[in-house]
SETOR-483171 format. One line per field, with one value per residue: residue number from 1; x, y, z of N, C-alpha, C in turn. Coordinates in steps of 0.2 Angstrom, whole numbers, always signed. Example, Ala and Ser with C-alpha at 12.3 -4.5 7.8 and 13.67 -1.06 7.14 Angstrom:
BEGIN
seq <- (1;2) $
n_c1 <- (+66;+64) $
n_c2 <- (-28;-11) $
n_c3 <- (+39;+35) $
ca_c1 <- (+62;+68) $
ca_c2 <- (-22;-5) $
ca_c3 <- (+39;+36) $
c_c1 <- (+66;+64) $
c_c2 <- (-16;+0) $
c_c3 <- (+39;+39) $
//
This chain:
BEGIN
seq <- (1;2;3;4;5;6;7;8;9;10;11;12;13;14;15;16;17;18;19;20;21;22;23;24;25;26;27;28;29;30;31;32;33;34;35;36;37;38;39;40;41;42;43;44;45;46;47;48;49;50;51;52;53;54;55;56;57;58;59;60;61;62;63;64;65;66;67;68;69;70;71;72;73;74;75;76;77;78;79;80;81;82;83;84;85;86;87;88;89;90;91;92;93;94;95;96;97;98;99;100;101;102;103;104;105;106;107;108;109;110;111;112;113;114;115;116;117;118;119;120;121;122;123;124;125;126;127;128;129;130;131;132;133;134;135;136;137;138;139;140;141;142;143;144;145;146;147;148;149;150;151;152;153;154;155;156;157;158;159;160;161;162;163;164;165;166;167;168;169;170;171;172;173;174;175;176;177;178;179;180;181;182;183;184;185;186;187;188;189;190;191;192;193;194;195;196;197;198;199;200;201;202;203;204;205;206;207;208;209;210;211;212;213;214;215;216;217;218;219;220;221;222;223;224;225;226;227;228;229;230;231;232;233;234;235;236;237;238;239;240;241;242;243;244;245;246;247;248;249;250;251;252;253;254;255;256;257;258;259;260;261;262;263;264;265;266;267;268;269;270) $
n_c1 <- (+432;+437;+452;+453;+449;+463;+472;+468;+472;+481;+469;+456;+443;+443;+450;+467;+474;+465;+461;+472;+476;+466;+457;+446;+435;+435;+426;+434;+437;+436;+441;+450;+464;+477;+490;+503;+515;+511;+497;+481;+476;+464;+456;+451;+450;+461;+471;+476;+478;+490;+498;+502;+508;+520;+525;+521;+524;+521;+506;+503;+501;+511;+519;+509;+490;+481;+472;+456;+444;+432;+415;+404;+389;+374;+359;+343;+330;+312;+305;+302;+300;+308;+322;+332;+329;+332;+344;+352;+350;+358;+370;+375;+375;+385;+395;+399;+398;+388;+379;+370;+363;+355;+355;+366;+369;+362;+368;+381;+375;+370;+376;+376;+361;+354;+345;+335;+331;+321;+307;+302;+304;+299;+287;+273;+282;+282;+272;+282;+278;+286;+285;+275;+268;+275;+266;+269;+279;+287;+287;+287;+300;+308;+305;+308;+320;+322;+319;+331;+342;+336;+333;+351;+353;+346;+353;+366;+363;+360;+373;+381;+392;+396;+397;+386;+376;+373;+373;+360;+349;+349;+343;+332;+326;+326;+337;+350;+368;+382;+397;+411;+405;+401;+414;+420;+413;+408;+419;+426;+421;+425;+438;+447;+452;+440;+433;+438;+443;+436;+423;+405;+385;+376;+364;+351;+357;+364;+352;+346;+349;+360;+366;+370;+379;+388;+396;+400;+408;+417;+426;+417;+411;+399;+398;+385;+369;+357;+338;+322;+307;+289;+272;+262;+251;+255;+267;+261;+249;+260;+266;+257;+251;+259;+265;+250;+247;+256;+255;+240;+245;+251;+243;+233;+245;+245;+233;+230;+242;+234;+225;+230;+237;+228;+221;+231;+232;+219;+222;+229;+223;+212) $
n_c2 <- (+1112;+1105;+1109;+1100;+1088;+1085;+1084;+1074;+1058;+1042;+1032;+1041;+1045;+1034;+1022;+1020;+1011;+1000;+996;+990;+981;+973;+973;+982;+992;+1005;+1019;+1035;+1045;+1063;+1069;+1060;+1063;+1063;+1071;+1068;+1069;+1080;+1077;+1072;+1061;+1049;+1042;+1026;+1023;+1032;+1024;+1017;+1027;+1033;+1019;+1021;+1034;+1029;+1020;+1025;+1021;+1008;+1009;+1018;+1019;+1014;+1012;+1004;+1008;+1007;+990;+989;+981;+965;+966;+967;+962;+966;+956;+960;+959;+953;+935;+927;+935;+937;+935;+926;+921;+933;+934;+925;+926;+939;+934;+925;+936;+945;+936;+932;+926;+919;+915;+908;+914;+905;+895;+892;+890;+878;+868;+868;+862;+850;+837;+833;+837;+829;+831;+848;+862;+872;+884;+881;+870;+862;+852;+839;+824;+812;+799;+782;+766;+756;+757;+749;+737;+720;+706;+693;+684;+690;+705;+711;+711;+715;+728;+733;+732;+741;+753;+754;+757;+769;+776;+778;+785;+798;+801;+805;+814;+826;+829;+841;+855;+870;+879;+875;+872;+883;+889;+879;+885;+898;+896;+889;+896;+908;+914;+926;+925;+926;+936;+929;+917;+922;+927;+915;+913;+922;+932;+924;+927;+940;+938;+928;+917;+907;+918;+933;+937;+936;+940;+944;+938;+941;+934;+938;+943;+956;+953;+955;+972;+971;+961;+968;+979;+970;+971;+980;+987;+975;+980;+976;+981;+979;+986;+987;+989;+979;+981;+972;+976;+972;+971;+962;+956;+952;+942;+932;+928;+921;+913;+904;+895;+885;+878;+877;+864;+857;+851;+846;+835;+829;+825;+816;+806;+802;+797;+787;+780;+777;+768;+757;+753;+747;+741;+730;+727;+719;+708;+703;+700;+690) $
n_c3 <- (+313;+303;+305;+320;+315;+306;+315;+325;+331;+324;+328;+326;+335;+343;+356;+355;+362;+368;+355;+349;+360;+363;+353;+349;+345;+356;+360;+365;+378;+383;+394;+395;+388;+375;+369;+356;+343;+338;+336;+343;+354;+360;+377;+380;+396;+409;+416;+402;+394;+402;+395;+385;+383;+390;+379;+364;+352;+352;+347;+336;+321;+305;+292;+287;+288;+305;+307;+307;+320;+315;+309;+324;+329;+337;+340;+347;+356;+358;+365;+351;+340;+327;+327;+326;+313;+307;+310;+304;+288;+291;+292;+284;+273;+277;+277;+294;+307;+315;+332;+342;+356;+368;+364;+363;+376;+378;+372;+380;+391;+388;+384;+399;+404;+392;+386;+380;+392;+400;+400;+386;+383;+394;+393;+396;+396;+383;+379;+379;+367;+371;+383;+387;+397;+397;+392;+404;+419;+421;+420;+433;+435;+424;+424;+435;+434;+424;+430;+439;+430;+424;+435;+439;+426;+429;+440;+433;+428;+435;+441;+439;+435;+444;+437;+426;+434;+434;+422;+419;+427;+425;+410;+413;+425;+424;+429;+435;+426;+433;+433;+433;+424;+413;+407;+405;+395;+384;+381;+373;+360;+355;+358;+353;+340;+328;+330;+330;+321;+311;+314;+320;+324;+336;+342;+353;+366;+373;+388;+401;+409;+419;+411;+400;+406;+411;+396;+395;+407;+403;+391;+379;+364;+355;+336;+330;+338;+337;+339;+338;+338;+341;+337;+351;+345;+335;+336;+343;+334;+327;+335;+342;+333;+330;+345;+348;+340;+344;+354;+352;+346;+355;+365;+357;+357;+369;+373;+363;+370;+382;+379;+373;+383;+390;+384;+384;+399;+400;+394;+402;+412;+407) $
ca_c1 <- (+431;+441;+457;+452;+451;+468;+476;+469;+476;+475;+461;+452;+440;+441;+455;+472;+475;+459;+461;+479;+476;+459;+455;+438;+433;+431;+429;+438;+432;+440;+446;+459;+467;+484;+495;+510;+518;+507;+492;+477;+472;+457;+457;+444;+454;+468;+477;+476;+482;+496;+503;+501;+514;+526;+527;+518;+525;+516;+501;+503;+501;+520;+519;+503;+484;+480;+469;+450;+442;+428;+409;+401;+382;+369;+354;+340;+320;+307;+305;+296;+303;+312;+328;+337;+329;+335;+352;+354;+352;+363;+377;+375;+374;+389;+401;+402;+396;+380;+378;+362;+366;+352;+354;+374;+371;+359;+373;+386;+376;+366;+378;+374;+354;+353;+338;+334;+329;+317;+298;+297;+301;+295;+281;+273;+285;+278;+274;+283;+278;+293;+288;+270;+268;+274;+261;+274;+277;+296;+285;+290;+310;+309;+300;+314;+328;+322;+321;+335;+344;+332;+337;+356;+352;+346;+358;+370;+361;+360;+380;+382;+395;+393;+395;+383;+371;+371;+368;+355;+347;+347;+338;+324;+324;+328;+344;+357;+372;+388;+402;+414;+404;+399;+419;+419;+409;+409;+426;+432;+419;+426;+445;+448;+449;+440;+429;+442;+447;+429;+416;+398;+382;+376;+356;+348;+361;+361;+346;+347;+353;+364;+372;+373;+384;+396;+398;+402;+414;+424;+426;+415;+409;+395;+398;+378;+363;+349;+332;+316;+300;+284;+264;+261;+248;+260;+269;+254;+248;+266;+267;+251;+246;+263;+262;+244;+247;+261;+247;+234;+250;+254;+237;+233;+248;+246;+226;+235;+245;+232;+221;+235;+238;+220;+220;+236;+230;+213;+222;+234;+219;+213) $
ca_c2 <- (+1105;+1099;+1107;+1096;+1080;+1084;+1084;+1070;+1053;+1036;+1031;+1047;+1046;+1030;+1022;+1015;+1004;+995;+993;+986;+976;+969;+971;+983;+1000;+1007;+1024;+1038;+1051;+1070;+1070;+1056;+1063;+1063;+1072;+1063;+1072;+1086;+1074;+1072;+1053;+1048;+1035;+1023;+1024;+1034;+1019;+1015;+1034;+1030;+1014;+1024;+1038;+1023;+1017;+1027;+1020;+1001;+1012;+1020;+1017;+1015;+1008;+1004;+1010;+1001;+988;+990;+973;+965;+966;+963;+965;+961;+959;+958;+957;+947;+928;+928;+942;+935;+937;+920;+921;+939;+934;+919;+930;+942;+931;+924;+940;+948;+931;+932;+920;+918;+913;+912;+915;+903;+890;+890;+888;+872;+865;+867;+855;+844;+832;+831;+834;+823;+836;+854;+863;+879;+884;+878;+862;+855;+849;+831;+817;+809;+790;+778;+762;+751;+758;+747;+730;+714;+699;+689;+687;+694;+710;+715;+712;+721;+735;+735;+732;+748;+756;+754;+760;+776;+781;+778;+789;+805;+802;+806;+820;+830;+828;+845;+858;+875;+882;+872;+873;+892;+889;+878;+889;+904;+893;+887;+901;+917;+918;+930;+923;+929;+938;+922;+916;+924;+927;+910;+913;+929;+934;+922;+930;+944;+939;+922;+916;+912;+924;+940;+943;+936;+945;+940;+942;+939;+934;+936;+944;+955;+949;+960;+977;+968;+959;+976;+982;+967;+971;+988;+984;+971;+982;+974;+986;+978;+990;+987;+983;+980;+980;+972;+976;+969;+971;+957;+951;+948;+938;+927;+925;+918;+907;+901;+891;+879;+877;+874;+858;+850;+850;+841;+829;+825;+824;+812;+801;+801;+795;+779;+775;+774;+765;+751;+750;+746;+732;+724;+725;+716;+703;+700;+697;+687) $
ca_c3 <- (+313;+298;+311;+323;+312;+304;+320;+328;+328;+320;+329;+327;+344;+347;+360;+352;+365;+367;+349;+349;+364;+363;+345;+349;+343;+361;+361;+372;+383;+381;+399;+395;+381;+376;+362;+353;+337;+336;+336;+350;+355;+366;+379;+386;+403;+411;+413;+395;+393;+403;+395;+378;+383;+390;+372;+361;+345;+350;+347;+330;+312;+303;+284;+284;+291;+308;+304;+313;+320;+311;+312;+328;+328;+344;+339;+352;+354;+363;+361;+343;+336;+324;+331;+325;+307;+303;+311;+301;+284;+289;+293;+277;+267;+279;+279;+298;+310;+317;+337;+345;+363;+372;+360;+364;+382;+380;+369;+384;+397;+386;+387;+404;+403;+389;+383;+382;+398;+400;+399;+380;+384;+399;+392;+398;+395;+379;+383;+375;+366;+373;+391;+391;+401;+392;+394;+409;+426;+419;+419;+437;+437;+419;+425;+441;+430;+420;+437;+440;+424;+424;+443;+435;+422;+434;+444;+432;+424;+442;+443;+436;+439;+446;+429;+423;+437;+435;+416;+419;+432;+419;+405;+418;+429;+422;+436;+432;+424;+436;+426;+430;+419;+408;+406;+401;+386;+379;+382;+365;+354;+354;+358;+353;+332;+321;+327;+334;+314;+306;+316;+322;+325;+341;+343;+359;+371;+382;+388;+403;+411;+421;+405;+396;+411;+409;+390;+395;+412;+399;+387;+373;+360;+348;+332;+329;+342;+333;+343;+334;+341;+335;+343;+352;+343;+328;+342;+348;+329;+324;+339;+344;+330;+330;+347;+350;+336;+346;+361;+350;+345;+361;+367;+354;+358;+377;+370;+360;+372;+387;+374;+371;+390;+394;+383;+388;+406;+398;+390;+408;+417;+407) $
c_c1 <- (+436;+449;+456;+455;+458;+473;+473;+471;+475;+468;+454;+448;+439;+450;+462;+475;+470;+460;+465;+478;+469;+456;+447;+440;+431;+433;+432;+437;+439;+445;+452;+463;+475;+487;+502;+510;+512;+498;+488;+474;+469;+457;+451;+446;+459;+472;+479;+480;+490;+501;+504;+507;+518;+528;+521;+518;+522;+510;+500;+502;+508;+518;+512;+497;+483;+473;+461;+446;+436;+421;+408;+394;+378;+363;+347;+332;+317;+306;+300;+296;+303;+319;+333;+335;+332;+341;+356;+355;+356;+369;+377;+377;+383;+398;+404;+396;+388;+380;+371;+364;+362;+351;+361;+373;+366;+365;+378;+383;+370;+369;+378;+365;+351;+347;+339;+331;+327;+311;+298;+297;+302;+286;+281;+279;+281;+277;+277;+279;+283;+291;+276;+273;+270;+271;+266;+274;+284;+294;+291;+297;+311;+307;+306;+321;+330;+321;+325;+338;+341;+333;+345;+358;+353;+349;+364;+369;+361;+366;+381;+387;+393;+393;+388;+375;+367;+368;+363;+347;+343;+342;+331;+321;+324;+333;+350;+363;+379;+394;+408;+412;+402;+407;+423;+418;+409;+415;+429;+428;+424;+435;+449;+447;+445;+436;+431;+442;+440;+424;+412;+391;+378;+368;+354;+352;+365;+354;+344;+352;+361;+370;+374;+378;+390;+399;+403;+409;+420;+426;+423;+412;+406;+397;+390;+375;+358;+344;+326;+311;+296;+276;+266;+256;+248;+264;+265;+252;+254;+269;+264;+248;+253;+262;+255;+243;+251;+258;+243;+240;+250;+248;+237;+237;+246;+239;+227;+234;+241;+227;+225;+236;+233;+218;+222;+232;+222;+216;+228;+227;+215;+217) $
c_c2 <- (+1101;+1100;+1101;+1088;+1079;+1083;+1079;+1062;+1047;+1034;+1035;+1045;+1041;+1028;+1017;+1009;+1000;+992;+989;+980;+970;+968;+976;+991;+1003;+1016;+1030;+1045;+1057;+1071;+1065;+1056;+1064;+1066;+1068;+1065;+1074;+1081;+1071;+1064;+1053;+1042;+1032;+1026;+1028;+1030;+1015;+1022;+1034;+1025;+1017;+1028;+1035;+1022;+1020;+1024;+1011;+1005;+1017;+1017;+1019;+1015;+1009;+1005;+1005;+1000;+987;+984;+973;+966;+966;+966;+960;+962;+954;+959;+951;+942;+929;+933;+942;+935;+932;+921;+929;+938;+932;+923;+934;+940;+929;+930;+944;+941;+932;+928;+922;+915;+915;+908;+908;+896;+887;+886;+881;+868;+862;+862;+851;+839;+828;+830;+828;+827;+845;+856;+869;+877;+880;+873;+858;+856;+839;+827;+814;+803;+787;+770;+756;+753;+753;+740;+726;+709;+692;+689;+689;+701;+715;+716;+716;+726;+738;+736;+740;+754;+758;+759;+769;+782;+782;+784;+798;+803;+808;+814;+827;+832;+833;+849;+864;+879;+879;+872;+879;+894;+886;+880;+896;+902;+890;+893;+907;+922;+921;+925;+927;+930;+932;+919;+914;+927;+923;+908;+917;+931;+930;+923;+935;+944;+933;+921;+910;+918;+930;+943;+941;+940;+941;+942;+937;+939;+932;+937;+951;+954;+954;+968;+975;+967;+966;+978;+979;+970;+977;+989;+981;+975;+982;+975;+982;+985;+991;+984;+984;+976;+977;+971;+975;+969;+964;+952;+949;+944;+931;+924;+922;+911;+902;+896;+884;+874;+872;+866;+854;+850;+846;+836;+824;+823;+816;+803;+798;+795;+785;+775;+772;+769;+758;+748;+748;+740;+728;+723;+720;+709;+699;+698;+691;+681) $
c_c3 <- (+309;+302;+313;+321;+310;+313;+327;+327;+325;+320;+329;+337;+348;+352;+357;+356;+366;+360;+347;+354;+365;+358;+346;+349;+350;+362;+366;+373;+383;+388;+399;+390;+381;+370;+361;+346;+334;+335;+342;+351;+359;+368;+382;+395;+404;+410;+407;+394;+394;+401;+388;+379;+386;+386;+367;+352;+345;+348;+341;+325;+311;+296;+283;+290;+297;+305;+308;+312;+313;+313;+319;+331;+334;+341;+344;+351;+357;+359;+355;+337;+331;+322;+325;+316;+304;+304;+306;+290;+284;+289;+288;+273;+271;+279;+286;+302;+315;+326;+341;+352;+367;+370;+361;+370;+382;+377;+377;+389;+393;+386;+392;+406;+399;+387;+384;+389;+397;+400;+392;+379;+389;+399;+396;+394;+389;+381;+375;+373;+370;+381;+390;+392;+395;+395;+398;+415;+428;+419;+426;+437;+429;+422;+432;+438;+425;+425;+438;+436;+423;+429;+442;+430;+426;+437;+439;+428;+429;+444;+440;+439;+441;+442;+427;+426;+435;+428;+415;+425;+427;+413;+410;+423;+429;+427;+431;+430;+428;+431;+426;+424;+414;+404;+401;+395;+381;+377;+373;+362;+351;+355;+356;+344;+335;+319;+327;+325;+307;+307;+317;+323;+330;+344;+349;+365;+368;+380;+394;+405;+413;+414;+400;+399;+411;+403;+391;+400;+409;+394;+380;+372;+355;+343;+329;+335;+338;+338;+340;+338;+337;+340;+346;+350;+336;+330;+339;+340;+326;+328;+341;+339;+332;+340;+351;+345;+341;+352;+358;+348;+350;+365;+365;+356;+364;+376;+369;+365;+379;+385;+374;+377;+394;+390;+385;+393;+405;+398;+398;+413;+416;+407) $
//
């Protein structure tokens, strides 16, 4: 065994062009190995093997040790988990970057929803104050005027692109996200600064098999997955109380405001 190690090469077993060219520890399989000055190298690919023995000296250490990226940690687990608060202390405590995967993607088209979109929040519409009747016969043409404005509004909110559709498809519907565009996204964690020479830690993805298979097809190598599993009625008891409050809130208000709009309408008759 200690042969072996002396006489294999910088990367020990992982692949020195993936490394060189993509920045990622990806390891390499015995059938595509290669010698080069008494020393055995292991490649992800043949094709990687071959661009190795065309230039073998891009692919070495000279003066000084090559340099091996930085962190890059997934960490996964059912909604409730604790996924985003574990993350967020370790990106603290490791000085690398915190990304929580489902919270990126509502960033990318809020600006066109203008709100989050999923199960957690399509909840009712709270009522507004400002949306009951005013005591006039100016009620109708404001209430068209606001009409108006509000069908202006979703209009512009449905104006989505095919990217966008697809992400807002995947947060409401639970649709696969296509590798295009998931290309889009992923691809500069791992190859793009400030994250390629910080590292991160990446909360909430993959989410599917499917998305494990791109990681794998792109060549991008988490250095850690961490899984956190928990009963489920550590879950339901962590979840359920917050929850079932913003339901007696929203109750409540809906209560208010059908209360405030049963006087007006009182006070318009008379």
């Amino acid at each position: 065994t200690k042969q072996k190690k002396r006489h294999m090469g910088d990367t020990k077993h992982f692949c020195p062009v993936s490394l060189k060219e993509d920045f990622v520890l990806y390891p390499g399989l015995q059938e595509h190995a290669a010698k080069y000055k008494e020393k055995i190298y292991y490649f992800s690919t043949s094709e990687y093997r071959d661009k190795f023995l065309k230039n073998p000296e891009e692919y070495v250490a000279h003066n000084e040790p090559l340099q091996a990226p930085p962190l890059r940690v997934c960490l996964l687990g059912t909604h409730g988990a604790g996924k985003t608060t574990c993350a967020r202390e370790i990106a603290v405590k490791l000085g690398i970057f915190h990304i929580q995967f489902e919270e990126y993607l509502q960033e990318l088209i809020l600006p066109k929803t203008r709100k989050k979109v999923g199960p957690l929040f399509d909840e009712e519409h709270e009522e507004d104050d400002n949306k009951i009747p005013i005591l006039s016969e100016e009620l109708e043409d404001f209430s068209q005027t606001m009409t108006k404005t509000e069908t202006g509004k979703s209009k512009q909110e449905v104006e989505l692109t095919d990217e966008e559709k697809a992400i807002k498809a995947n947060l409401v519907d639970n649709a696969e996200l296509p590798p295009e565009i998931l290309d889009n996204i992923v691809l500069d964690w791992w190859k793009k600064e400030p994250f390629r020479s910080t590292g991160f830690i990446l909360d909430g993805f993959p989410r599917t098999v499917d998305e494990a298979k791109y990681l794998s097809e792109r060549g991008l190598c988490p250095d850690v997955a961490v899984y956190i599993q928990l009963e489920e009625s550590d879950i339901l008891d962590r979840l359920f109380p917050p929850r079932l409050k913003k339901w007696k809130d929203r109750q409540l208000k809906k209560k208010e405001y059908k209360k405030k709009l049963k006087a007006l309408k009182a006070k318009i008759r008379v």
